[in-house]
Steps between C-alpha positions, in 0.01 A plus 500: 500500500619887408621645831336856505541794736374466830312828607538587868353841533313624185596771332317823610493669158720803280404858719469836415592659822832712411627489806524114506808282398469165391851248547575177426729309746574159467780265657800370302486133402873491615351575820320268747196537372263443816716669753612799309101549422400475857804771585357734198093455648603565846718800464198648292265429777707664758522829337302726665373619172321132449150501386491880497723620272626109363260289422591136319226533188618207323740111592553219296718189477639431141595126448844428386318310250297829334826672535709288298189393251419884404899580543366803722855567641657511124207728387567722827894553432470455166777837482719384721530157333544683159779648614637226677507301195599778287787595683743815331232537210216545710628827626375876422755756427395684837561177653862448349577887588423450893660165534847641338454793730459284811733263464779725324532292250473552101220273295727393247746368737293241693256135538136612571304172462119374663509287782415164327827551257722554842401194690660365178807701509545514849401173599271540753111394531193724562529448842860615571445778229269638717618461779857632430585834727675751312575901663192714428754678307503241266144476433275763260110532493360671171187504412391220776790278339797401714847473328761274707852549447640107553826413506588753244145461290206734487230305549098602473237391680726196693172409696255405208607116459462454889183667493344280212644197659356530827164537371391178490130323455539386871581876614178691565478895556291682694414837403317813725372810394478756745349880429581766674423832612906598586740595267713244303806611718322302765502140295888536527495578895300183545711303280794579702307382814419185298844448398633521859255246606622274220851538610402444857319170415821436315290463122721825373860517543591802684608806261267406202254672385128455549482452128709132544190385665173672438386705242247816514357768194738748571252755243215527284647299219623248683170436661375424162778275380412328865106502400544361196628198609417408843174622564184289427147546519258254647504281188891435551524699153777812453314812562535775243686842575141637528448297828876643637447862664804708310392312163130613537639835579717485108193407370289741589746773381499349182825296510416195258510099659769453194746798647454393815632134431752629302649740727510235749692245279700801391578714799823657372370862327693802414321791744487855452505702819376833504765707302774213530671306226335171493574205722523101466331370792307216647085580563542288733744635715449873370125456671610316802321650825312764244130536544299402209430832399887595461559184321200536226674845430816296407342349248489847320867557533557177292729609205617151378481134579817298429363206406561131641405166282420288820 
């Protein structure tokens, strides 16, 4: 029989209050999966905010089964796997300019390659790719994408081929949403407190980073890109961007379903600030912790879409 999702708390429904914030959160399946969800429910409960200003509007538990059968995970980082396979090609001239300027180094000169070709050159499997320490001077975020520098080798996105093999069709996920009436800045200040907890109940080595064990919509967009693949409605179908408050919101404004799916498979945009040469970014992490309002009007400052064939 078809394993389906398992609906805990039914979803309460897209809102048009603007002074509500809806976020995804969901453990890690690296992570122990029952504990590190009772650690995330009970730190949410003991905020003082709870039920006031947080409210849980929506839980469900994804079979490892449905994950691996409607290759949700691969869908949801279908980027960073593109560049992880991709390697040297897959990057942007922006991107080439700000890894030669933080590592001091010249393009021409060295290896960039995706983490699946440098467990071949390096020798090492997912698992001690990803965990391998390196200084944080040695390690470059653009555009949500991490760049490694291993044993002499630029390496992007050195996480992907653990991530993809821990997802397995015996590893379940459950995913929350909360809304609430705070500012985003307040999803991180939990998240620390969550973290902590997780290092306490020794599930998250000390000195990582929430992000190693849990994730949360850090923005509008992200929400969506959560939405669209983990929440359900009653009928264990995929709800549309309709049923997801910040997609309702585009709608109504007259942002089309089409750009909305395509902006969210193809987050990296050239942006036009007010009076300012344009800028490659992420709309991801250009709207993180923006209200939807602020992040509708970056839509307008949209100049150019470099293009990726995911």
């Amino acid at each position: 029989m078809r394993q389906k999702p398992t609906i805990i708390v039914p979803y309460l429904g897209a809102t048009s209050d603007p002074q509500a914030l809806d976020i995804f959160l969901y453990v890690r399946p690296d992570t122990n999966g029952v504990v590190g969800e009772s650690i995330i429910t009970k730190a949410i409960e003991r905020c003082p905010e709870y039920r006031k200003k947080i409210k849980l509007i929506y839980m469900v538990n994804i079979p490892g089964e449905c994950i691996v059968r409607d290759r949700l995970i691969e869908h949801y980082y279908a980027l960073k796997i593109y560049f992880a396979r991709n390697g040297r090609q897959s990057l942007t001239l922006y991107m080439r300019q700000q890894l030669e300027s933080f590592f001091q180094c010249r393009w021409e000169d060295i290896e960039i390659v995706g983490a699946f070709q440098a467990m071949e050159l390096l020798n090492y499997n997912e698992e001690e790719l990803f965990n391998l320490w390196v200084d944080e001077r040695e390690v470059l975020d653009i555009h949500g994408q991490t760049i490694k520098k291993i044993e002499g080798i630029y390496v992007i996105n050195y996480d992907v081929p653990a991530l993809l093999k821990k997802n397995t069709s015996s590893t379940d996920i459950a995913v929350m949403l909360l809304r609430l009436w705070l500012p985003y800045q307040y999803m991180d200040s939990l998240a620390k407190t969550i973290a902590q907890n997780m290092v306490e109940q020794h599930i998250l080595p000390a000195g990582q980073t929430p992000a190693r064990a849990f994730h949360y919509s850090y923005g509008p967009f992200d929400q969506l890109r959560d939405g669209i693949n983990f929440l359900f409605d009653n009928e264990q179908q995929h709800c549309s961007l309709s049923a997801l408050s910040f997609g309702r919101y585009l709608l109504e404004r007259g942002v089309s379903e089409e750009s909305i799916y395509h902006l969210i498979d193809n987050p990296l945009v050239l942006l036009q600030e007010w009076q300012q040469e344009p800028n490659e970014t992420s709309l991801f992490m250009y709207t993180r912790c923006r209200s939807y309002q602020e992040s509708f009007k970056s839509l307008q400052q949209i100049v150019a879409q470099p293009l990726m064939q995911l």
